[in-house]
N, C-alpha and C positions, 0 to 999 in steps of 0.2 A: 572413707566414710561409708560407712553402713546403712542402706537407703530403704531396706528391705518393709519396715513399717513405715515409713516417712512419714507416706498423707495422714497415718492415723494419728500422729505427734503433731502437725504443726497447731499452735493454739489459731483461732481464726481471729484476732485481735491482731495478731503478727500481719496477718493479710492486710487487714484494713490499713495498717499502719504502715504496711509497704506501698500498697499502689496509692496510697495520699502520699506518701514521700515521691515516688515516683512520677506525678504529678497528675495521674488518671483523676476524671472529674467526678463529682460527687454525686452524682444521679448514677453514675453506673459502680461507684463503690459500695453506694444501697442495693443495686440492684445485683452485687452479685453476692452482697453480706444477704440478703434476703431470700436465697437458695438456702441457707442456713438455718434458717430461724427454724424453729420447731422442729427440727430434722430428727426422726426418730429410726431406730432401727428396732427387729427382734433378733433374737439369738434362737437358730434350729438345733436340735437335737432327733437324736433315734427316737424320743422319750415323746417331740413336739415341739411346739415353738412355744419361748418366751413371752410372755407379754412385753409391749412394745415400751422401749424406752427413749428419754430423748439422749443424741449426743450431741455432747458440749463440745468437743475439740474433735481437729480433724480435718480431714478435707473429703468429700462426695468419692466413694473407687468407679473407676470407670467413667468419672465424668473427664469430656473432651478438656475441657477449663484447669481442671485440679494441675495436670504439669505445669502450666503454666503461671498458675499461685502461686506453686511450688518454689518455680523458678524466681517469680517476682520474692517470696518473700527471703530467698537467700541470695539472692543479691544484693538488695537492700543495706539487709543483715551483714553484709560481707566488708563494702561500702562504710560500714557505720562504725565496724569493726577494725577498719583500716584508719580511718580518720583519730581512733581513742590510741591505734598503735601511734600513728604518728605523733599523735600529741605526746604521749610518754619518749618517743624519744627523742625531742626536743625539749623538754621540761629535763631529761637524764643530760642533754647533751648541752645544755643551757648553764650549767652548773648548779642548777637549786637542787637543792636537798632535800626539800620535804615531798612527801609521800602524796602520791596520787593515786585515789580509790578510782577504782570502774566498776 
């Protein structure tokens, strides 16, 4: 797995939606989606800086918290992805025939 962009990839909906699976309470699922909100960066050049935009997905670099997002939202992820294996291969090993979308 090629990890080299990560934080910049994960969408931050995937977060929420890990540590409310995870069972983390909802004051601090705000409170760490709310690091987020309006999160703007610029882009430097030799030329000067961009005007500032916002980013939508992602995870903060450098922040202490981000590995551990990280972590929460691929486990999760991992976990949800073992559960749809299993089902397919009980549905295959079950003898039905018809197709199961994921």
């Amino acid at each position: 797995m090629d990890l080299e962009k990560a934080f910049d990839r994960v969408p931050r909906e995937v977060i929420r939606w890990a540590m409310r699976k995870l069972g983390v309470e909802e004051w601090l699922v705000s409170a760490v989606m709310s690091m987020y909100t309006g999160a703007k960066t610029v882009v430097i050049t030799v030329y000067g800086n961009s005007s500032g935009f916002e980013v939508k997905v992602g995870m903060h670099q450098g922040s202490a918290l981000s590995p551990l997002l990280f972590v929460y939202g691929r486990v999760v992820y991992v976990a949800e992805m073992l559960v749809v294996i299993q089902y397919n291969v009980l549905v295959v090993t079950s003898g039905y025939t018809r197709s199961v979308v994921v």
